[in-house]
N, C-alpha and C positions, 0 to 999 in steps of 0.2 A: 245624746249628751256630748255635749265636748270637750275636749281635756283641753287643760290649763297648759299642760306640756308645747313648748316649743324647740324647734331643732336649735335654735340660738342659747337656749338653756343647754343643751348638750353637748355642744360644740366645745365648749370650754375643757371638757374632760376631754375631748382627743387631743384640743393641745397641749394641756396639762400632762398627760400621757408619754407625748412626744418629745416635750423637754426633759420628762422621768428619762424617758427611754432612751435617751442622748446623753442624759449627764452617766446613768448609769451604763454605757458603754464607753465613755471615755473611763468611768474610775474600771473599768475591765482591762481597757488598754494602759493603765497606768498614770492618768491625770487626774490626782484628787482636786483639781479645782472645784468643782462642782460636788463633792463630796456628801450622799445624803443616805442617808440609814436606806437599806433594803433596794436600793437603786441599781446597783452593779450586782447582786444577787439576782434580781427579778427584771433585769433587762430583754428577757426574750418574750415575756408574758407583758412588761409595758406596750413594747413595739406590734409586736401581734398581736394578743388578744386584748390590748388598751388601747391603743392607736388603731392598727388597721381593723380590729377586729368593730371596735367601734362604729368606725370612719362606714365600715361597709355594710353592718346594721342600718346603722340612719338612711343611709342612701335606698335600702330596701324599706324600710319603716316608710321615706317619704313618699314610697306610690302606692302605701295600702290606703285604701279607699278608709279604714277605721283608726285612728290617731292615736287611741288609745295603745298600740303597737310601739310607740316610742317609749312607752313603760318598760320594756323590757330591755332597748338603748339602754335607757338610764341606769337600770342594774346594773348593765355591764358595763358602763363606766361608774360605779360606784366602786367596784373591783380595784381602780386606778391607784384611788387615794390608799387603799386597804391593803395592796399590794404593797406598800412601803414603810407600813408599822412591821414592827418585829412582833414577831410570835400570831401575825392574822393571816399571816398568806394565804393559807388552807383553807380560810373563808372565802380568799377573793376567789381560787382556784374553783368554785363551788358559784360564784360569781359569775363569772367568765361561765362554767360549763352553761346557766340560766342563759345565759345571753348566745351562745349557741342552740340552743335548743331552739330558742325564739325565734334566730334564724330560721333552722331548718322549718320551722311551723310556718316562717313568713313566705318561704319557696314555694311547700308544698301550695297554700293557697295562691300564690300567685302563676304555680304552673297550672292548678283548674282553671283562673281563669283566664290563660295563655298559655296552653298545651303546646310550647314550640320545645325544639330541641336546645337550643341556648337555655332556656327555664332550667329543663332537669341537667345541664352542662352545672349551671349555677349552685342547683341543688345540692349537688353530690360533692361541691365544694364545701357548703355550709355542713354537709352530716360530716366531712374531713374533719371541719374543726372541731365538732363535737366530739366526734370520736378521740381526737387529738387532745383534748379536753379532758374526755373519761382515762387513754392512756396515761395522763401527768396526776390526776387523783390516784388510781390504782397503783402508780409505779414510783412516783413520787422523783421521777428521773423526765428533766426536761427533752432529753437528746428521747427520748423514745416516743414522745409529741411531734419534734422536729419533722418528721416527714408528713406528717399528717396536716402540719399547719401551714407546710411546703403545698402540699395538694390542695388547701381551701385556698387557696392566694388563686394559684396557678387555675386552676375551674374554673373561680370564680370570675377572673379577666378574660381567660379566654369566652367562658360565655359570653360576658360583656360587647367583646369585641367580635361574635357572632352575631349577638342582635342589632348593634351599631354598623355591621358589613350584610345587616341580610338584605339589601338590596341591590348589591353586587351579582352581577350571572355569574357564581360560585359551581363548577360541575357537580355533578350528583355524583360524581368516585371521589372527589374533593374532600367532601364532604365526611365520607362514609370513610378513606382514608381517616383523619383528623378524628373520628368517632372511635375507631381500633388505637389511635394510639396512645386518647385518652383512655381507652381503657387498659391497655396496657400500664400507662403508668401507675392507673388505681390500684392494676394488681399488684407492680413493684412496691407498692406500699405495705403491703399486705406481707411482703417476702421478709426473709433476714435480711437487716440493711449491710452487717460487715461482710455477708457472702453473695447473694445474687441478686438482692434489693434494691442496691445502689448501681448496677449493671442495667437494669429493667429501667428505674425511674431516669437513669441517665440518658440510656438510649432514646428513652422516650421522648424525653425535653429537646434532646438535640434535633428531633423530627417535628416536633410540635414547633418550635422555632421556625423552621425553614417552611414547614404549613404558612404559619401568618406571615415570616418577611414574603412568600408569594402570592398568596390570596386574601389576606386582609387590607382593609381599603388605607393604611399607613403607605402603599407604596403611591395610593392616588394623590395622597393631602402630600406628601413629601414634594413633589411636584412643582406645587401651589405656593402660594405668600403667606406672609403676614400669619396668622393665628393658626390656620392651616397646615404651612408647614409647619411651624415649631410644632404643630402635634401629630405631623406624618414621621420627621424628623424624630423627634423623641421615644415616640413607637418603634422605629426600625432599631435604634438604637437598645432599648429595652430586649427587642428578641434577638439581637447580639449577645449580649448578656448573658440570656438563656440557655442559646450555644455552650456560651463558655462553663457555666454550670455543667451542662451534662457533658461537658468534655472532664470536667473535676469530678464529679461524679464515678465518671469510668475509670479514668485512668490515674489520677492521685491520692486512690484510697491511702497510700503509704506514707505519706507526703503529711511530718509533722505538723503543720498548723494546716492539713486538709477540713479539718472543721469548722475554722475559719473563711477559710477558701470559697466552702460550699454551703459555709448561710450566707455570707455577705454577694457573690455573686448573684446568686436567688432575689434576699431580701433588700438589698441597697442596691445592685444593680441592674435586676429585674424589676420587681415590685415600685422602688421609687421613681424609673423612670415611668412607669406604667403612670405613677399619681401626677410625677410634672404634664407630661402628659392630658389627659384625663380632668385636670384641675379646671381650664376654661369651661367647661363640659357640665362636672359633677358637681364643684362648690354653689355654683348661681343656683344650681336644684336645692340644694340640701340648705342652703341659708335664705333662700325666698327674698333673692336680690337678683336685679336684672344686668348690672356692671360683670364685667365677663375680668378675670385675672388677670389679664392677659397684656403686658406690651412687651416690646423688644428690650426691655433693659433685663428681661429673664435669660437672655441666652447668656447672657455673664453669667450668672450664677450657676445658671446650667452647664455651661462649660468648665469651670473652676469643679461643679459637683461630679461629673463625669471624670474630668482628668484627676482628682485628688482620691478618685476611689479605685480607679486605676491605679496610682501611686502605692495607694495602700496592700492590697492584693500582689501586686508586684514585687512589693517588699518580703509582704508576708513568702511570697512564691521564690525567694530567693536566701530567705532568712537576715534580713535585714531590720533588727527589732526596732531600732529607732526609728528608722526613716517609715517605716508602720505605723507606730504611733503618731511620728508626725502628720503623716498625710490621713492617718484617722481624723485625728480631731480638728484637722481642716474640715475632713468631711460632714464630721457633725455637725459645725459652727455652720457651712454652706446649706444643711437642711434646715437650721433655722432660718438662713438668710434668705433663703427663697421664698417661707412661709410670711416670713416677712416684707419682703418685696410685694409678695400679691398682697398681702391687704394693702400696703399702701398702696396701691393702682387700684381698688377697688374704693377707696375712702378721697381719692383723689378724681375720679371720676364721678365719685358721686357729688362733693362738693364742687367740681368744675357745674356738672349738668344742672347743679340747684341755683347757681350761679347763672347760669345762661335761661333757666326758667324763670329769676326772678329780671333779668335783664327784659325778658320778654314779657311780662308782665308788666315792668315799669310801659314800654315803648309801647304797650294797648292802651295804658290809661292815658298815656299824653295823646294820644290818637283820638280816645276818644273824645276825651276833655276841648282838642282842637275842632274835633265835630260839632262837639257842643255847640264852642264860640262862633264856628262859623252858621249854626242854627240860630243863635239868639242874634246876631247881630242881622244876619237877614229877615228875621220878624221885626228888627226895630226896624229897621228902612221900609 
């Protein structure tokens, strides 16, 4: 039987999510423009488990062979809108954990039926989040999620980014290196974060980084043109990022707005660059369109997006409140502008191509129609 469910029906709650998730981190930072009940409260659960938690469902939902699997997307973007009434949070929290679970149910079956190591790499991302999920029901404290939702990100790309490189001759110590240090970092999770937790998971990242800027295939497309690079280019740039994470990690546990430091270098400047990224790739799957996101007028945004989160971090790293908030809500304006950018390259190509299909159509029938006439007038003579 087949469900009525389409990923274009879903779609809308991740970006409904990511505008939640924007506005309510600007009123965190201090800009009630965008001012909306439950918004700057429940900014780390929009972005996370509304946006990417979403965004990364569907993406798994779209290669189960049974569609009825998008039922449980749809839950967890129902979480979205629920997450921004007063007094329901605790529902969508209950939400969200359904929608991890689903997850992990969609790994297991898809690592039976592809038992690779990327699968259960992916795996142990989606039960991070879950777990991460059961931690904020049980403790009712977001910061005690934090690492956990840090680790379903982090899994979950780098599997990614194992099955997209497994046909690279990657050594077999390579390999089994990058397997130890993911688990190291699964155990850093496990640890106390104010005492050796944040040691373990830092160290971790800073080596898991240097793993992919050398043997993921980002340093081959970097190389390259056109679509290519921007996504070898983006890539490298992202496990930069990461770096810098486990270097906050280590050594700024003391460092007043170190909390800041070490979601926004993870989630905005690792994770997002993962999605610019990734976007030519993942979207044309997940929306069952063939136009790819992708021209050059993204590296503007791209570059404004990179240097204004820079800006912001650096503020924050020096104690500079204003110039933090300012180069914040640059930042957020530029994630909507990019989201925006690609559809219109994508609704632009599509009307170019429809356009050149009906061109092409017009120029058969006057062909044919000239066939015609030169058929009947050769029967009259």
């Amino acid at each position: 039987m087949k469900t009525i469910l389409k990923p274009a029906l879903i779609f809308p709650f991740v970006i409904g999510a990511l505008l939640l998730g924007i506005s309510g981190g600007a009123n965190r930072l201090g800009d009630m423009t965008w001012m909306l009940a439950g918004a700057g409260m429940q900014h780390g659960l929009l972005m996370v488990g509304g946006f990417l938690g979403t965004l990364i469902s569907l993406e798994r939902a779209m290669v189960m062979k049974n569609k009825w699997w998008l039922l449980v997307v749809l839950l967890n973007g129902f979480s979205i809108p629920v997450l921004v009434i007063p007094g329901w949070s605790f529902f969508a929290f209950y939400l969200q954990l359904t929608g991890s679970v689903g997850l992990v149910l969609m790994m297991y079956f898809q690592s039976l039926r592809h038992p690779k190591p990327y699968q259960y790499v992916m795996s142990i991302g989606a039960i991070s989040w879950m777990i991460g999920n059961v931690a904020l029901i049980t403790s009712d404290f977001v910061p005690a999620a934090v690492p956990w939702w840090i680790g379903f990100l982090l899994f979950t790309i780098v599997g990614e980014r194992l099955e997209l490189s497994k046909f690279l001759p990657t050594p077999s110590y390579a390999k089994i290196i990058l397997y130890i240090l993911l688990a190291l970092f699964f155990i850093g999770m496990w640890m106390p974060f104010h005492q050796s937790g944040n040691w373990v998971m830092g160290f971790a990242a800073i080596f898991i980084a240097f793993w992919l800027l050398h043997f993921d295939m980002a340093k081959i497309a970097a190389k390259k043109e056109k679509q290519f690079k921007y996504i070898g280019v983006g890539l490298k740039v992202g496990y930069v990022w990461l770096v810098l994470h486990g270097l906050i990690l280590c050594f700024l546990n003391s460092h007043p707005l170190f909390y800041d430091l070490y979601l926004h270098t993870f989630f905005l400047g690792f994770a997002f660059s993962m999605i610019w990224a990734h976007a030519p790739i993942i979207f044309p799957m997940i929306l069952s369109i063939q136009e790819k996101p992708y021209h050059p007028v993204l590296w503007i945004g791209w570059v404004v997006f990179q240097l204004s989160l820079l800006g912001r971090l650096g503020a924050a790293l020096v104690k500079l409140p204003e110039w933090r908030i300012l180069f914040g809500i640059i930042n957020g304006w530029t994630i909507i502008t990019m989201f925006v950018m690609m559809a219109a390259i994508v609704l632009i190509k599509i009307m170019v191509n429809r356009r050149k299909r009906k061109s092409q159509q017009t120029k058969n029938k006057e062909s044919i129609n000239r066939d015609l006439g030169h058929m009947i007038t050769m029967n009259e003579n």
